[in-house]
N, C-alpha and C positions, 0 to 999 in steps of 0.2 A: 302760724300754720293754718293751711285751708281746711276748715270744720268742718266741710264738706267734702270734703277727700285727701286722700293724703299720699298716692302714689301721683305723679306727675308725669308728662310726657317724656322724660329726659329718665325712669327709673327705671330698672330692667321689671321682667314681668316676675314677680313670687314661684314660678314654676319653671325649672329649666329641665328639656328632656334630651335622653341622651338611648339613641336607640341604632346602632349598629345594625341589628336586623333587617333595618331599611336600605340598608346597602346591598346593591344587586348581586345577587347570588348567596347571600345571608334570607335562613331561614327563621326567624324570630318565634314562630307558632310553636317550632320544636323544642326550642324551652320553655318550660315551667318557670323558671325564676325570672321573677321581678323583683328589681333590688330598688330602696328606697332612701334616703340619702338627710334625714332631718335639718341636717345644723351643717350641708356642702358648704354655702354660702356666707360671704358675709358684710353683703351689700346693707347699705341704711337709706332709706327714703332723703332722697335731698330736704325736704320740710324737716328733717329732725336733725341735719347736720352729723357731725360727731357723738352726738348724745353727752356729749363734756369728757368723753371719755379720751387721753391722751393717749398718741399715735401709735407709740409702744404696746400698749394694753392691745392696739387691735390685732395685733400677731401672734398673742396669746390665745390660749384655751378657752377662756372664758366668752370670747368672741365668733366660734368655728371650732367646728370638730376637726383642726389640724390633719392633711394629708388625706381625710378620707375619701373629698372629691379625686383626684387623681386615683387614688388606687382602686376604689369605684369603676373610673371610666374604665380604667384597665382591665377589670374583671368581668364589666360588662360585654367590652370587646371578646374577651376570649371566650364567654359562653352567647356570644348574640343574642343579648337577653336587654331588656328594657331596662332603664337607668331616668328613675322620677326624681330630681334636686330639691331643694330650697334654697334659694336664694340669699333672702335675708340673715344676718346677723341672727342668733339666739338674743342679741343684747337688744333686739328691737321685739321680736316677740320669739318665744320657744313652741316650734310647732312640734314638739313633741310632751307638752302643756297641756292638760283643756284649758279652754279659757276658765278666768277666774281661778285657776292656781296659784299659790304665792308664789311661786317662779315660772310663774307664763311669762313678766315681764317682771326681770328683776330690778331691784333698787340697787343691790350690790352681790357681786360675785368673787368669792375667791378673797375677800380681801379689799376689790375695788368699787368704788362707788361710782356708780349712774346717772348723774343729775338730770339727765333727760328723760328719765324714766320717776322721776320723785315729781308730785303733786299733780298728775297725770288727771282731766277731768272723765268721765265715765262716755262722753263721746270719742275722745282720743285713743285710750283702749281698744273701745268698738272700731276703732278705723283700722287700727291694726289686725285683729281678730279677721273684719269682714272685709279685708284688699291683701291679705298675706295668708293668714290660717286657714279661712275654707279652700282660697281656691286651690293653693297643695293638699289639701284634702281631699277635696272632691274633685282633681283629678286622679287620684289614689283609687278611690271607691270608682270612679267612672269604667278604672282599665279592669280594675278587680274585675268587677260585675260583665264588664264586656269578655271576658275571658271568659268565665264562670257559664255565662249564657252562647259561650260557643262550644263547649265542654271541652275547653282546654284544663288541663292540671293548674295549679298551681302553687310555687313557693311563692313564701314572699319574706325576702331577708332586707333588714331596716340595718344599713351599716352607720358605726358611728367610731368614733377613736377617744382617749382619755388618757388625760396628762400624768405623768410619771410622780408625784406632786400634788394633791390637793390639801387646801389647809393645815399646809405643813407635816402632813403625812404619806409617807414614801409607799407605792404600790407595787410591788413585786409581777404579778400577773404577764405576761405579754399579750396577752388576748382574755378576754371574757364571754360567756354564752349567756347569757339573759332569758329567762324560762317563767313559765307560769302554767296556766291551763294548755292542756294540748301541747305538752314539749316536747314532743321523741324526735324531731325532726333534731331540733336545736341541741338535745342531748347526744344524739349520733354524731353530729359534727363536733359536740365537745371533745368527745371519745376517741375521733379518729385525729382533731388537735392533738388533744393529750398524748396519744401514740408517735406524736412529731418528735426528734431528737431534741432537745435543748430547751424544749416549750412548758411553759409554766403555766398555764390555762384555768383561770378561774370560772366557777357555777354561782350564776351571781354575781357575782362579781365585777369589778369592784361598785355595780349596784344592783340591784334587786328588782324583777321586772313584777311591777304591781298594775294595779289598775288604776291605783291614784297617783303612784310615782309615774308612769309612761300614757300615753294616747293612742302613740300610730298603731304598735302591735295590736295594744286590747282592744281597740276600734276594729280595725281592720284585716287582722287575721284571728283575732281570737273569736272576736265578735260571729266571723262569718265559718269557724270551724275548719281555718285554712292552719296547713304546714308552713311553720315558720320559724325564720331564725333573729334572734336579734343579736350582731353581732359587736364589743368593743374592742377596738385594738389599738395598743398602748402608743401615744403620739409619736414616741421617740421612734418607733421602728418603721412609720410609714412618714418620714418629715422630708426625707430625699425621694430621688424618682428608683433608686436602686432599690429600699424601701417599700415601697409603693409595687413597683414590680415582684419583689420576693411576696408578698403578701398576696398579690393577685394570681399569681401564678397559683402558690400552695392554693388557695380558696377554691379556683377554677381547677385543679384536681379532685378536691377534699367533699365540694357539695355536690357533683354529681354523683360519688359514689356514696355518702351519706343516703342519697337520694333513692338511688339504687336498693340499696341495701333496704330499703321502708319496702320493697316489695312493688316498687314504679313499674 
């Protein structure tokens, strides 16, 4: 691998944007929400190959937040609203990690092991961290801030999915709301989930949004005292397009009237 770099001319760029609003006759200013998309991706830098990981394993969970790019774009289409990606794999670095987390780059997930991720020198890391993590970072903060300074509102919902499945423990939930400091946005939406016919909706669930377990929220909406949602939904139910649609539709009902409802 190049010590010197480690994206190459042939690798897609760490940031893919997806913004409907640019389409003519699409009004993008008029939404508040900016949705943000951690673990879309799950491209690997050619210098790091497979990471030893076999083909199978990359179709799993443990590689990509399963279905939430697609239902994503969908939901961004219906409310013309910005749509920031990641590109890369979680298995190459989790930009939803600080750096230097013990699962910013993990060794093994779920069960499976990483070899390309074990005896990692302290500049290989760094390659990852500063050609992958900031710059979806700090296009994150860039839009924030340019919003903020044009006095547009803002939500900002961090969408991700979660397997029916981990460590051999079964999840009930269909969706989860992820909350911490400043949650009434994210609790509204729980609430009017929860009012859905057949939805099982967990607070928390099924993980717990901290400061040391998460980054993008507590950086960048908590941090700057923005409404925000962090939303998980369960992989099985967003893994087809009909999936992916039922879920984009209800969302694209569900947040503007959340939205609403805070007194917008």
């Amino acid at each position: 691998m190049n010590m010197t770099r480690l994206l190459g001319d042939g690798d897609p760029s760490p940031v893919v944007e997806f913004d409907p609003a640019a389409t003519p006759g699409r009004r993008g200013a008029d939404s508040p929400f900016l949705f943000v998309s951690d673990h879309a991706g799950r491209a690997v830098p050619g210098a790091l190959g497979d990471l030893g990981v076999a083909p199978d394993d990359w179709e799993r969970h443990i590689a990509w937040d399963i279905g939430v790019a697609a239902m994503g774009r969908m939901l961004a289409e219906r409310l013309g609203s910005r749509l920031i990606e990641q590109a890369y794999s979680r298995l190459v670095i989790d930009c939803n990690r600080a750096p230097g987390h013990p699962t910013s780059i993990v060794r093994e997930s779920d069960g499976t092991r990483v070899p390309g991720n074990h005896d990692l020198t302290v500049e290989h890391e760094g390659a990852r961290v500063e050609e992958i993590f900031h710059p979806y970072h700090n296009r994150i903060a860039a839009e924030l801030s340019a919003r903020r300074g044009a006095g547009h509102p803002v939500v900002m919902v961090a969408l991700h999915s979660f397997t029916p499945r981990m460590n051999g423990v079964s999840r009930p939930w269909h969706a989860g709301v992820l909350h911490n400091r400043n949650p009434g946005f994210g609790l509204r939406v729980r609430d009017l989930l929860a009012a859905e016919e057949g939805l099982v909706i967990g607070s928390n669930e099924p993980y717990a949004l901290t400061d040391i377990s998460d980054y993008t929220i507590p950086t960048h909406a908590e941090g700057r005292g923005l409404a925000y949602l962090e939303l998980e939904v369960r992989q099985d139910l967003i893994a087809n397009e009909g999936g992916q649609r039922e879920w984009a539709e209800r969302l694209a009902r569900i947040l503007p009237q959340a939205w609403e409802g805070m007194g917008a």
